[in-house]
DORONU-764909 format. One record per residue: residue number from 1; residue in three letters; x, y, z of N, C-alpha, C, O in turn. Coordinates in steps of 0.1 Angstrom, whole numbers. Example, Ala and Ser with C-alpha at 12.3 -4.5 7.8 and 13.67 -1.06 7.14 Angstrom:
// DORONU-764909
    nr   rest    n.c1    n.c2    n.c3   ca.c1   ca.c2   ca.c3    c.c1    c.c2    c.c3    o.c1    o.c2    o.c3
     1    ALA     132     -57      78     123     -45      78     132     -33      78     142     -33      85
     2    SER     128     -22      71     137     -11      71     129       0      79     134      11      80
END
This chain:
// DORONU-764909
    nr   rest    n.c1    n.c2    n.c3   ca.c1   ca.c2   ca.c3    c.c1    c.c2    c.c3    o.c1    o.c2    o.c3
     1    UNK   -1084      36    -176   -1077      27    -168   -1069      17    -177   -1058      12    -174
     2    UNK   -1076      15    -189   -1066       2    -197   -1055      11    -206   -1045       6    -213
     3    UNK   -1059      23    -203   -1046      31    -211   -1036      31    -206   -1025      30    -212
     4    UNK   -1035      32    -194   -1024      36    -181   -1017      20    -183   -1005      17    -184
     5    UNK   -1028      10    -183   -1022      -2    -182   -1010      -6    -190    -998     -10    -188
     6    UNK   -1019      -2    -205   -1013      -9    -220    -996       2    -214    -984      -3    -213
     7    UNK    -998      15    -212    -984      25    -214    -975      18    -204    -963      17    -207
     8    UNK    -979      12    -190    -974       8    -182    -962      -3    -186    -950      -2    -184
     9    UNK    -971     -16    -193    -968     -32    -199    -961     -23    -214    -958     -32    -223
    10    UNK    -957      -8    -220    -950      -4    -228    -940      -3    -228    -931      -5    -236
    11    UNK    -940       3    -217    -925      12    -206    -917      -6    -199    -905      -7    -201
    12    UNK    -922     -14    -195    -918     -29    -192    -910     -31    -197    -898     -32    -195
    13    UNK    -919     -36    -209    -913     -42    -219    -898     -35    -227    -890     -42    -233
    14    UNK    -896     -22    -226    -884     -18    -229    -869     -15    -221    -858     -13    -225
    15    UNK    -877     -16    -204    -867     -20    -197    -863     -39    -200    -851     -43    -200
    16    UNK    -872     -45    -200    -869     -57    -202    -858     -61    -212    -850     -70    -209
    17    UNK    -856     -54    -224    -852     -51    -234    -838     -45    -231    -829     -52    -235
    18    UNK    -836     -37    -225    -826     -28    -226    -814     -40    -212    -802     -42    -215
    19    UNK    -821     -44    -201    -815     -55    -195    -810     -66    -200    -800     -72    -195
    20    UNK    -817     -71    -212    -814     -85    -216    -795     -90    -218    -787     -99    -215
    21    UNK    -793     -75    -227    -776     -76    -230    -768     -75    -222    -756     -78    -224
    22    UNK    -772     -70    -209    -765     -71    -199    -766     -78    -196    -756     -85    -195
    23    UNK    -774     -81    -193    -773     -99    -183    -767    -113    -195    -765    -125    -194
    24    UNK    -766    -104    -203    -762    -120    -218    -747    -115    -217    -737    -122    -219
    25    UNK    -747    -102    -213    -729    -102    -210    -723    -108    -203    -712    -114    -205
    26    UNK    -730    -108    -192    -725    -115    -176    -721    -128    -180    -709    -132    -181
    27    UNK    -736    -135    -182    -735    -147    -183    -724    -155    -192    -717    -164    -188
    28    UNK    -724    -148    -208    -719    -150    -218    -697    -150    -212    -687    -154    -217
    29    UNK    -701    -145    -204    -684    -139    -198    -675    -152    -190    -663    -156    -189
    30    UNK    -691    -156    -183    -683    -167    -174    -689    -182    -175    -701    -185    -176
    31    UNK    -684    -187    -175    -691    -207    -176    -694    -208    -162    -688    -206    -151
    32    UNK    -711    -213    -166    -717    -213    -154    -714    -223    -141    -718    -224    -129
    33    UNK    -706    -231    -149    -701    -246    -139    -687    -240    -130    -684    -237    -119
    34    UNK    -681    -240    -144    -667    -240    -139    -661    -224    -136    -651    -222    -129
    35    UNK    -667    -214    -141    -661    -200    -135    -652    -198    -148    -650    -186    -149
    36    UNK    -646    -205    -158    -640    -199    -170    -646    -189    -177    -658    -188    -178
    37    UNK    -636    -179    -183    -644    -167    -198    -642    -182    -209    -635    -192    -211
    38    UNK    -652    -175    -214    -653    -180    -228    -661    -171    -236    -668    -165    -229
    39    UNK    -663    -168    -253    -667    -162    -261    -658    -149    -261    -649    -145    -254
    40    UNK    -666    -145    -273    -657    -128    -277    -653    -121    -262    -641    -120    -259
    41    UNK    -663    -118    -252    -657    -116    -244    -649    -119    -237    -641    -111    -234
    42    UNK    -647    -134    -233    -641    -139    -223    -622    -143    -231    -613    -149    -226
    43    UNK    -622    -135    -243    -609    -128    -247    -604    -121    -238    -594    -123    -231
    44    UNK    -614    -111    -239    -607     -95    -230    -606     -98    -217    -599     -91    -210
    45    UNK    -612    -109    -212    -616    -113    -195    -596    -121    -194    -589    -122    -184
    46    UNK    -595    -125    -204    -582    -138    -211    -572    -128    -210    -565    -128    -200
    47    UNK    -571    -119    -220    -561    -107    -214    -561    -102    -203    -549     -98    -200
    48    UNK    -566    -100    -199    -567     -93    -183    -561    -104    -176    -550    -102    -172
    49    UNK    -565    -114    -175    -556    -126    -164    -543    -126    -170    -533    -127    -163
    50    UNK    -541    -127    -184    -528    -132    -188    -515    -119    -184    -504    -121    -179
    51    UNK    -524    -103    -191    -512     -95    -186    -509     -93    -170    -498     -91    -166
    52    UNK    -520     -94    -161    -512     -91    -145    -504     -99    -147    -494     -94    -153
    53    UNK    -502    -114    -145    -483    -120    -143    -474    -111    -153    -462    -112    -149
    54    UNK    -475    -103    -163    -464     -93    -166    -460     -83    -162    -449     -78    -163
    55    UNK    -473     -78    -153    -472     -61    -148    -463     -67    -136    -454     -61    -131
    56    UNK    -468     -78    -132    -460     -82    -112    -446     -86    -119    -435     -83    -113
    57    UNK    -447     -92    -130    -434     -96    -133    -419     -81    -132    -409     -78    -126
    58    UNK    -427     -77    -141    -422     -61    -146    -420     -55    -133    -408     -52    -131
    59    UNK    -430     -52    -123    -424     -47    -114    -416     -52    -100    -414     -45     -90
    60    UNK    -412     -62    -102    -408     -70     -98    -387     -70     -99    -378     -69     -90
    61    UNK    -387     -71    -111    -380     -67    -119    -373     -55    -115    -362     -53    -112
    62    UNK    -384     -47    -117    -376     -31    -116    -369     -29     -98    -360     -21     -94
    63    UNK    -375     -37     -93    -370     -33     -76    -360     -39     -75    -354     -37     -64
    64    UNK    -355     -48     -82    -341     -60     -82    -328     -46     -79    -327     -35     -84
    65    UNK    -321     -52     -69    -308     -42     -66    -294     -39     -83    -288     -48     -90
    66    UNK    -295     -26     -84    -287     -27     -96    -275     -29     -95    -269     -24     -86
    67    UNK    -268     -37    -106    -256     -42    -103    -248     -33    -109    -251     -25    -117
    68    UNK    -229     -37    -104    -223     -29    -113    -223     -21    -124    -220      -9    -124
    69    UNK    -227     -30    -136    -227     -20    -148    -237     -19    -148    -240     -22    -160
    70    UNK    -252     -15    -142    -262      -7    -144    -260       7    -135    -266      18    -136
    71    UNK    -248       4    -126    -245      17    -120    -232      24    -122    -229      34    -116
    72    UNK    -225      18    -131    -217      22    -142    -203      25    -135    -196      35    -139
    73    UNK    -199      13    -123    -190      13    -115    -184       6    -123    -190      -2    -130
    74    UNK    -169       9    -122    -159      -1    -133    -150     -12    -123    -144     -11    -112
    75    UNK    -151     -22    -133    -142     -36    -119    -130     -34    -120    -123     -34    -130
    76    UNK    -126     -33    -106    -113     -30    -102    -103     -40    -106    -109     -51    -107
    77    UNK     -90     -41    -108     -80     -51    -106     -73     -48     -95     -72     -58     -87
    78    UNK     -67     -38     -92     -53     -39     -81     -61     -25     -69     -66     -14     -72
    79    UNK     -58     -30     -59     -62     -18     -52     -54      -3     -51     -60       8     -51
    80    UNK     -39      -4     -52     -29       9     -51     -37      15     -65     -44      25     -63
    81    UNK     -36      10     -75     -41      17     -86     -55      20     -89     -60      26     -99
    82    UNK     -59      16     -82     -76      19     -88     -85      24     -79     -93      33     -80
    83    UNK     -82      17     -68     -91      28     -53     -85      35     -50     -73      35     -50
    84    UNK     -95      47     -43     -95      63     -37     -88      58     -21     -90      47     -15
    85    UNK     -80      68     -17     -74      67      -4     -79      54       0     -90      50      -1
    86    UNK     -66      47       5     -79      39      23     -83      24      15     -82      13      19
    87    UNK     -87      29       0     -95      17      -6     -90       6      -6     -79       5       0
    88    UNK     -98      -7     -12     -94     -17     -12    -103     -26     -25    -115     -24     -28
    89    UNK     -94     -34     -31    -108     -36     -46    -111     -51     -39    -102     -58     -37
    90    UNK    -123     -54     -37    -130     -64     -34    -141     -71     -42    -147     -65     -51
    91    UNK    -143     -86     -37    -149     -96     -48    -163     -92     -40    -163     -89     -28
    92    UNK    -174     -92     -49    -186     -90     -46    -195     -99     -51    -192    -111     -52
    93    UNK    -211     -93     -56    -220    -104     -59    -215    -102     -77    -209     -94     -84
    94    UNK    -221    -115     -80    -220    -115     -93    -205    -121     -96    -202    -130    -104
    95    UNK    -199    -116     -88    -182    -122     -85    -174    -113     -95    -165    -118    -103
    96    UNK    -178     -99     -95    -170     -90    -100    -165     -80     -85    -171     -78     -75
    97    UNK    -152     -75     -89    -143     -70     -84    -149     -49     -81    -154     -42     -90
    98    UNK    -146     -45     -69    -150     -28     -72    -142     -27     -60    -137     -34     -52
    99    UNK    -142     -13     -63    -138      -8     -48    -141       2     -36    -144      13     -39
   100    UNK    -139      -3     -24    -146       2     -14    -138      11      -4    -127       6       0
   101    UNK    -141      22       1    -133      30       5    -136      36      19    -148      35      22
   102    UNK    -128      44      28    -137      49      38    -144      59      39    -152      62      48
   103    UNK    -140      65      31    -149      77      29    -164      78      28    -171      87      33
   104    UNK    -169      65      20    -179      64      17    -190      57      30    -202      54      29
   105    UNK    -184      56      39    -192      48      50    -200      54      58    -194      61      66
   106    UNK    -211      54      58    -222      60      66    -218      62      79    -208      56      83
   107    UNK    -226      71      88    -224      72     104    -225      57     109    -220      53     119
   108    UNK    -230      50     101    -238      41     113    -229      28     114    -233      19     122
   109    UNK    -216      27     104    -209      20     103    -196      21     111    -191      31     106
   110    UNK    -188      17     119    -177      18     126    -167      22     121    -166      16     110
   111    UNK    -156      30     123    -147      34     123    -135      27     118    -130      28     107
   112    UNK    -129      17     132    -117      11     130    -127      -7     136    -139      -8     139
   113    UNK    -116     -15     135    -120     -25     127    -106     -36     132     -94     -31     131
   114    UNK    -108     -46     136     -96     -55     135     -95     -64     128    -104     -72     127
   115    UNK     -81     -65     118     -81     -68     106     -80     -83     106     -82     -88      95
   116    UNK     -77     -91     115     -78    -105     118     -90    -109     118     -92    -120     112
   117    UNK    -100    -103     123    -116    -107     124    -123    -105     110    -118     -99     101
   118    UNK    -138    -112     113    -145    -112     103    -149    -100      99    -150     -90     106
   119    UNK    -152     -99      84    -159     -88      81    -171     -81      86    -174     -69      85
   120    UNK    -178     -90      91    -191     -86      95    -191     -78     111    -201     -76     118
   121    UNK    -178     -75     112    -174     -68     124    -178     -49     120    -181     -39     127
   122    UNK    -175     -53     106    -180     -35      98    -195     -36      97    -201     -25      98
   123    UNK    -200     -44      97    -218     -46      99    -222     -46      85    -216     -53      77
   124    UNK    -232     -39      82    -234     -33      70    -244     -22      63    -250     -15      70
   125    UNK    -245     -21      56    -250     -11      47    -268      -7      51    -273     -15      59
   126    UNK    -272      -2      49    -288       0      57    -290      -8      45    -283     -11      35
   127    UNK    -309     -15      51    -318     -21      40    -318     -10      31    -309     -13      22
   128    UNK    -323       0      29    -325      11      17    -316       6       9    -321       1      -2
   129    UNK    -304       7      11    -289       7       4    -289      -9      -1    -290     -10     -13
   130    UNK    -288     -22       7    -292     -32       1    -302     -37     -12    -300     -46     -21
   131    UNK    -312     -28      -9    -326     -23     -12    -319     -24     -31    -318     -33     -40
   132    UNK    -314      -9     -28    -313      -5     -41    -300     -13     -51    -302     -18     -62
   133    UNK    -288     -15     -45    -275     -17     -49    -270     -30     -49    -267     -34     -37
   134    UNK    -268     -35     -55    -263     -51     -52    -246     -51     -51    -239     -58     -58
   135    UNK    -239     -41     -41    -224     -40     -41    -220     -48     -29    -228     -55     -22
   136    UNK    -205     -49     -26    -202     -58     -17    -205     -50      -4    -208     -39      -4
   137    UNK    -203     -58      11    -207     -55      25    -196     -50      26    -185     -53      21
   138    UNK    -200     -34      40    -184     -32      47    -173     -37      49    -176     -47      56
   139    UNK    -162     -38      47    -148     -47      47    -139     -43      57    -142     -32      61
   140    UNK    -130     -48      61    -121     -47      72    -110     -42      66    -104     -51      60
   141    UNK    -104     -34      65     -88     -30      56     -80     -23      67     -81     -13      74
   142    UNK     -71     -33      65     -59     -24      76     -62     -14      88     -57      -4      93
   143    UNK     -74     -22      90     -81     -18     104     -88      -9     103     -91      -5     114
   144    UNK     -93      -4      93    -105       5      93    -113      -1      83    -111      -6      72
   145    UNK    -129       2      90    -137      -5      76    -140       7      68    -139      19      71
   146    UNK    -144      -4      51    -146       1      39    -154       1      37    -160      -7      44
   147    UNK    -165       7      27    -179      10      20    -180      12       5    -174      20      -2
   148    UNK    -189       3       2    -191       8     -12    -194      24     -12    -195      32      -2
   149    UNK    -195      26     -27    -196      40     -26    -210      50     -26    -221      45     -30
   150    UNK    -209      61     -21    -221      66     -21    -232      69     -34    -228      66     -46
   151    UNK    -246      74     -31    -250      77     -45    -256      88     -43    -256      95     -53
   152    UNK    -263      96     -30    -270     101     -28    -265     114     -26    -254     111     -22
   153    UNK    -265     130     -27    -257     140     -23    -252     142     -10    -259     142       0
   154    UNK    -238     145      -9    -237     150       1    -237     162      12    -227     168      10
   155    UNK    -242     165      18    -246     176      26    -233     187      30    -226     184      40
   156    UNK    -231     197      22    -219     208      31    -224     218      42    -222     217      54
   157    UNK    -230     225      35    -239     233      41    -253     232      38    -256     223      30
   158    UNK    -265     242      46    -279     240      41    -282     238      28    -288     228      24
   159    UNK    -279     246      21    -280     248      12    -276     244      -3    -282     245     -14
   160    UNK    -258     238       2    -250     234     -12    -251     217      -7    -251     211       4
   161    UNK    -252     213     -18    -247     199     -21    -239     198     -29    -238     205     -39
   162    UNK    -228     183     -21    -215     181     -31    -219     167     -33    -228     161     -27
   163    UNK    -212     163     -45    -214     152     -51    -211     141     -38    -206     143     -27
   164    UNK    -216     129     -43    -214     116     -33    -197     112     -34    -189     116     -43
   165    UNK    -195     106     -26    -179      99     -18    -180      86     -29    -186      75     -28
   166    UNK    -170      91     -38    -168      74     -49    -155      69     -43    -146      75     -37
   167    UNK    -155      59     -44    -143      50     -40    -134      46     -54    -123      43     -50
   168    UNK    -135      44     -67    -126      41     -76    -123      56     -86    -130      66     -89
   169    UNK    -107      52     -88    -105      70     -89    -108      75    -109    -108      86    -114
   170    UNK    -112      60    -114    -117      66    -124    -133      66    -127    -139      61    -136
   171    UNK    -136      74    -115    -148      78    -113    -151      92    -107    -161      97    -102
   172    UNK    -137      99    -110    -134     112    -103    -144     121    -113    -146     121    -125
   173    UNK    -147     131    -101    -154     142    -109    -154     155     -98    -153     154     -85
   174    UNK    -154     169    -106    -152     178     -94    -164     190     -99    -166     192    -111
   175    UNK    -169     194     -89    -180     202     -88    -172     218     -85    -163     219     -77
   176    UNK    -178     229     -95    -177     241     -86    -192     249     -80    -203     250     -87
   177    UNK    -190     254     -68    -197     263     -66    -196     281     -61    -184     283     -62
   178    UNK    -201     288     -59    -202     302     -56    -205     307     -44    -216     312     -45
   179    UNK    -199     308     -31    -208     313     -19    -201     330     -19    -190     334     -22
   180    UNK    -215     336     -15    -229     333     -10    -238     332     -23    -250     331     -19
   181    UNK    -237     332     -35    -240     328     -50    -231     332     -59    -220     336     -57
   182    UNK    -239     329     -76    -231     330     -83    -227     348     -90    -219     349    -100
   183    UNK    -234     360     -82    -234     368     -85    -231     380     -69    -238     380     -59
   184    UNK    -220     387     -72    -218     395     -58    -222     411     -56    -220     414     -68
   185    UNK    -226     422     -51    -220     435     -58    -209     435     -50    -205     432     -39
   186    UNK    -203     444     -64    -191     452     -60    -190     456     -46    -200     458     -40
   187    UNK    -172     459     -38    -170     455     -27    -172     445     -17    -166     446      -6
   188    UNK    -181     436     -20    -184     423     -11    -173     414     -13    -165     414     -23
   189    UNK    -173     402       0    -165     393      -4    -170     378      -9    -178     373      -2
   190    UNK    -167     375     -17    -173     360     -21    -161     347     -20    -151     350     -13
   191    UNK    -162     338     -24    -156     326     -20    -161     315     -38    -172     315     -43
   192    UNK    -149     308     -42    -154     303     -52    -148     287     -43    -139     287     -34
   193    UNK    -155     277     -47    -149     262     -39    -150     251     -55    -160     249     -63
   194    UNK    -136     247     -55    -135     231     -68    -134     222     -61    -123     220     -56
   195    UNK    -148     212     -57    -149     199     -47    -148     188     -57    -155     190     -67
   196    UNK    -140     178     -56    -143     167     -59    -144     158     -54    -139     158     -42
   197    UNK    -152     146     -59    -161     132     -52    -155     124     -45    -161     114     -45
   198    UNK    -144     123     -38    -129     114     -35    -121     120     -25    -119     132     -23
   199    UNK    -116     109     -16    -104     116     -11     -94     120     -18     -90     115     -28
   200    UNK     -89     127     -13     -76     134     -24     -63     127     -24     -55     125     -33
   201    UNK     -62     124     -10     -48     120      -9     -46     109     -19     -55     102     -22
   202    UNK     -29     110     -24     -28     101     -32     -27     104     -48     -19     101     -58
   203    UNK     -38     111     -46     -43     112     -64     -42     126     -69     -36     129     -80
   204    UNK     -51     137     -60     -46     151     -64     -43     159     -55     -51     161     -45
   205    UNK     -31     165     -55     -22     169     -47     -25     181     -41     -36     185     -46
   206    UNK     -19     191     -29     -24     204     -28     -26     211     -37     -36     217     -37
   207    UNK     -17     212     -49     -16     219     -65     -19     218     -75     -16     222     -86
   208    UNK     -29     207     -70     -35     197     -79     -49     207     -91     -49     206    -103
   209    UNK     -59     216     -80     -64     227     -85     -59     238     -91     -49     243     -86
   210    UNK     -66     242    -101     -60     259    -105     -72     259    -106     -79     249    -107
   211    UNK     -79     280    -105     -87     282    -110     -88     295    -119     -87     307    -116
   212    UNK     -90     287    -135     -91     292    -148     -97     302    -146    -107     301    -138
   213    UNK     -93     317    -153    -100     327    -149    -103     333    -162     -94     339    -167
   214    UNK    -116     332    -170    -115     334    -190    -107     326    -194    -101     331    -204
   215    UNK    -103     314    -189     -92     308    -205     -79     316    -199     -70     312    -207
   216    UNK     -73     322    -191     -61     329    -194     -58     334    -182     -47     339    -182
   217    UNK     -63     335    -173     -56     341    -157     -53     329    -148     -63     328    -140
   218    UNK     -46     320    -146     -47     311    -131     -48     321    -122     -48     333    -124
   219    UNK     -51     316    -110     -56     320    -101     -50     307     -90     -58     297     -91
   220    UNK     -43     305     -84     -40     297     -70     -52     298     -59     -59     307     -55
   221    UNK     -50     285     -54     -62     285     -43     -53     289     -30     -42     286     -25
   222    UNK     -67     300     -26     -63     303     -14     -63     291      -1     -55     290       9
   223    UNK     -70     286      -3     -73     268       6     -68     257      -1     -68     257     -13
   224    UNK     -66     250       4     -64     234      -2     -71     228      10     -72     233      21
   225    UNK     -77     213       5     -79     204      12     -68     195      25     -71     188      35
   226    UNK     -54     199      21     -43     196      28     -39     207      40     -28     205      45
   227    UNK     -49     218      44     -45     232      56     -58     226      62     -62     233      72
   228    UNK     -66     217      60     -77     210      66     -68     195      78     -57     191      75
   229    UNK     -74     191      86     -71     182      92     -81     167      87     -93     165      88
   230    UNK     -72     161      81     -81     142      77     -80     137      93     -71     133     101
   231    UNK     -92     137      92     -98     126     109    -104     112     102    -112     112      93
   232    UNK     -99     100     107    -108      88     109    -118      90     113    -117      96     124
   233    UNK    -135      88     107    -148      82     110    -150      98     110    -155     102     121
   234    UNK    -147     109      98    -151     121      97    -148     126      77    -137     123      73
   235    UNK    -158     133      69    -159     130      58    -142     134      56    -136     131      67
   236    UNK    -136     138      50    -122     142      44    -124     157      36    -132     158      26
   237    UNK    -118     165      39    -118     178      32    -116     176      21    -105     170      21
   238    UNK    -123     179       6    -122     180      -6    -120     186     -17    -119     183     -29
   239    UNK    -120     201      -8    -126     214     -14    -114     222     -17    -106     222      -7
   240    UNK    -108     229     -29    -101     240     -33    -107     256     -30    -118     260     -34
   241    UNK    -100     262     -24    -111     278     -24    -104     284     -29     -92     281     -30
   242    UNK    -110     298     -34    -106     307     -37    -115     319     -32    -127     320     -35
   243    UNK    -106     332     -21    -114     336     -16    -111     352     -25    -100     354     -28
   244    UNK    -119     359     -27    -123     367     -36    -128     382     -26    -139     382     -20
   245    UNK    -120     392     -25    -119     400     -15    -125     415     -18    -118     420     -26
   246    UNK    -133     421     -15    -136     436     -22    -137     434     -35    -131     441     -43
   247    UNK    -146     423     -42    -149     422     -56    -148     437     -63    -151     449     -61
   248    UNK    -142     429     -73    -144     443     -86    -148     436    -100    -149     424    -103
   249    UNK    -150     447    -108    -158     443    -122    -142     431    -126    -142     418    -127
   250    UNK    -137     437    -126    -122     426    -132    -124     413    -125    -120     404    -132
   251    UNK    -130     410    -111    -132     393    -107    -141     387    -113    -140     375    -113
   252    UNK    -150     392    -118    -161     389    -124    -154     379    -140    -142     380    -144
   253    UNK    -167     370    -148    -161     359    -158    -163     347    -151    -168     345    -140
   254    UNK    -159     335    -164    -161     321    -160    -146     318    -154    -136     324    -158
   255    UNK    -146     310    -145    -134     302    -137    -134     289    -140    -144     282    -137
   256    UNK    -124     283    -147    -129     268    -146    -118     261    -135    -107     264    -132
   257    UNK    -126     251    -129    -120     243    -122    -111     232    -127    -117     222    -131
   258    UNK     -97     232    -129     -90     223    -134     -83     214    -124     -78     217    -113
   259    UNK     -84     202    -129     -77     189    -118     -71     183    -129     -73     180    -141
   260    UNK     -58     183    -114     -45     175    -123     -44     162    -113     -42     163    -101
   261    UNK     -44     150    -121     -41     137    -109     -27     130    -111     -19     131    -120
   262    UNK     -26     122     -98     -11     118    -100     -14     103    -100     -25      99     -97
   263    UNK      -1      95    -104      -8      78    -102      -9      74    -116      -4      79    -126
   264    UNK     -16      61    -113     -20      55    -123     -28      55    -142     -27      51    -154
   265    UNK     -37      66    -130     -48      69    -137     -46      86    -139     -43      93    -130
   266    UNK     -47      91    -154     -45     105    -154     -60     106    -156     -63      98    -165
   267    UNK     -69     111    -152     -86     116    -150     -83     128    -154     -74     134    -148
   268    UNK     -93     135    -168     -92     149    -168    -109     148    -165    -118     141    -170
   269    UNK    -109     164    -153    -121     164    -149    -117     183    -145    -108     189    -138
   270    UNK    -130     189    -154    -136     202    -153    -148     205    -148    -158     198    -147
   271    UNK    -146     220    -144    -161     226    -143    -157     242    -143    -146     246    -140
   272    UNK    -168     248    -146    -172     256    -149    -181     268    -141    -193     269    -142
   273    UNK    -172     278    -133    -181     287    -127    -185     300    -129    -178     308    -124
   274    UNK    -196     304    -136    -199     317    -139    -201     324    -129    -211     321    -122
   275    UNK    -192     336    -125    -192     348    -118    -191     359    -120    -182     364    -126
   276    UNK    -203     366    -114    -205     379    -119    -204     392    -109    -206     388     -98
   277    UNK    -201     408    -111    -199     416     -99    -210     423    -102    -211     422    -115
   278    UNK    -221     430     -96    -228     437    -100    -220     450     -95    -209     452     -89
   279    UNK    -231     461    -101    -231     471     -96    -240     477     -88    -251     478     -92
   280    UNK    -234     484     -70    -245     489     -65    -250     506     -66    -242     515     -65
   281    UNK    -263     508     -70    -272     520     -70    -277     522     -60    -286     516     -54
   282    UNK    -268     536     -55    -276     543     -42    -290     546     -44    -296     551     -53
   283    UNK    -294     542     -35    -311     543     -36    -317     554     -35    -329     557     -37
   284    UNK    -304     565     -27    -308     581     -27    -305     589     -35    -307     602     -36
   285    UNK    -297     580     -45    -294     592     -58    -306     594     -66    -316     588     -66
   286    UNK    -303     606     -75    -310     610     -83    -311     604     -93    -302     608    -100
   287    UNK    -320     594     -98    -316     582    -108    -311     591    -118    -300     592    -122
   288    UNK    -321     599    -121    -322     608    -135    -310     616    -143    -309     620    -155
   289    UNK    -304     617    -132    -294     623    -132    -281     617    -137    -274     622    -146
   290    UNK    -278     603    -129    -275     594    -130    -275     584    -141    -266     576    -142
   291    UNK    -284     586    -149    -286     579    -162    -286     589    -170    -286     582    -180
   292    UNK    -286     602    -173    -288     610    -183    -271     623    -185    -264     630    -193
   293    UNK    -272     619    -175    -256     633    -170    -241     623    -175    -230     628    -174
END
């Protein structure tokens, strides 16, 4: 019985032991009066309070709406020369100058606009858009309102996205794509499209597109954005086509999209579309034959 005891008061005594430093941490961490760290520890307790106001700061920070030159919009001077159709260069926050256009105006913003009244007759921009962007509110121009410019893609079909609606024209850029892709077989018909980010009028003309065929074939668009109808309070046709009929190996190669602008501003803006023709293999031929004959 006094064995069990002594092993019992053995095993004790080492939890007693093994507790002490924890509890000399607790205690050691915080002042028993007043709730302050103090000692080696109450460093690390010291950092910990001091960095949260940096992390809230920091993020804090990061949610602030970005301004012109963090979104790499250039300040306008004169509206004829610097905004896209429609535009107009207006004073914003910061008290720098951009410009706003109608292209760029969401559904949810109105159409036409009477140019006597206040601005806030255009409403404005969703919280999101506030959210992110520190640009000027919808504007009243010659009776239609204006919008800063887009950022987000715009929707053609399911599947393709065209670049967002800019309002200052040295911000032009033009996208090519491939429908129904970048690769056809032989005899099908395909479609090549040179969209750029802007309304056209003004700046690049029906003939404004060519499409480079290897460095060395133009190629004329079978479409222009000008055999399209421009509606008020509807996006503006952007798109050059080229429609591509009973493909053969000779359509096939890169196409570049070339734009020529008129105006102020000469903008050189390219792209690049790789297209290819396959070939189709009857699936009832004799491969073997076919490959060896």
């Amino acid at each position: 019985m006094m064995r069990v005891a002594v092993s019992w008061l053995w095993w004790l005594s080492w939890i007693f032991l093994l507790l002490r430093p924890a509890g000399f941490y607790v205690s050691a961490s915080v002042h028993p009066a007043s709730g302050a760290p103090y000692g080696e520890e109450s460093n690390i307790m010291a950092e910990t309070t001091i960095s949260l106001p940096r992390q809230l700061s920091t993020a804090i920070l990061s949610s602030e709406p970005k301004t012109l030159t963090e979104l790499g919009i250039p300040e306008c001077d004169d509206s004829a020369k610097d905004c896209a159709y429609g535009g107009k260069c207006i004073l914003g926050p910061g008290g720098r100058r951009s410009c706003l256009c109608p292209a760029s105006c969401p559904g949810s913003i109105p159409v036409s606009c009477q140019a006597e009244k206040n601005d806030d007759y255009c409403m404005s921009m969703s919280d999101d858009y506030r959210e992110k962007y520190s640009l000027p509110e919808p504007a009243c121009h010659m009776g239609i309102c204006v919008c800063p410019p887009m950022f987000d893609p715009w929707k053609m079909y399911e599947s393709i996205k065209l670049l967002p609606f800019k309002c200052d024209r040295r911000q032009l850029k033009v996208q090519g794509v491939a429908l129904p892709a970048d690769s056809v077989y032989q005899g099908t018909d395909a479609m090549l499209l040179c969209c750029i980010n802007m309304d056209p009028r003004t700046f690049v003309t029906y003939d404004g597109i060519d499409f480079i065929q290897n460095s060395s074939i133009i190629r004329e668009p079978t479409n222009t954005p000008y055999d399209e109808k421009f509606t008020d309070g509807f996006a503006p046709p952007r798109c050059w086509s080229l429609d591509i009929k009973n493909a053969q190996f000779s359509d096939g190669g890169s196409y570049l999209c070339h734009v020529r602008t008129i105006g102020h501003h000469e903008i050189p803006a390219n792209f690049t579309i790789e297209f290819a023709v396959k070939v189709i293999i009857d699936q009832f031929m004799d491969i073997d034959h076919y490959v060896f004959s």
